[in-house]
Steps between C-alpha positions, in 0.01 A plus 500: 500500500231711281259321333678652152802269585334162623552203313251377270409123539573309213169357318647287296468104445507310170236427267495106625413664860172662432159356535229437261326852357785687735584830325877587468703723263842378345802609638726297310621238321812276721781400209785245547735602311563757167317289257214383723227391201198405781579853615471628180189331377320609836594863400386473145162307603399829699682450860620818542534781755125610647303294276210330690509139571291248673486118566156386326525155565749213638596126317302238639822269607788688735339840394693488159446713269338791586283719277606860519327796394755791400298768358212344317691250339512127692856233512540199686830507647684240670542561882875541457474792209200665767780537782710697261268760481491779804191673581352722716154452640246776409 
């Protein structure tokens, strides 16, 4: 097999995976179903394909929430609305 037509490993893991100050991209945004509205709000707050992201800091009980940098604009999410993101490290 030529290098040309070897598979490329698969980078990706989920917002709620990465370590503090880890760089990642997004990849995308995981909906259940058509009319998904955490989905949607995720998308309109920024998390959207390539845009930089990072973990800045985690919640002091269970990790919850986390405080994400997307860009230069800062969100605490909930752990739960972090694993529907998909990222790829940098």
């Amino acid at each position: 097999m030529s290098a040309m037509n070897a598979a490329v490993p698969d980078l990706s893991l989920r917002l709620s995976d990465l370590r503090r100050h880890q760089e990642a991209q997004v990849r995308s945004v995981e909906s259940h179903g058509d009319h998904d509205t955490i989905a949607q709000r995720l998308r309109e707050l920024g998390f959207v394909e390539d845009e930089p992201v990072k973990i800045v800091a985690h919640g002091p009980m269970g990790n919850d929430p986390l405080l994400v940098q997307i860009g230069f604009t800062r969100f605490a999410l909930r752990r739960a609305e972090a694993q529907r993101v998909i990222v790829t490290q940098r």
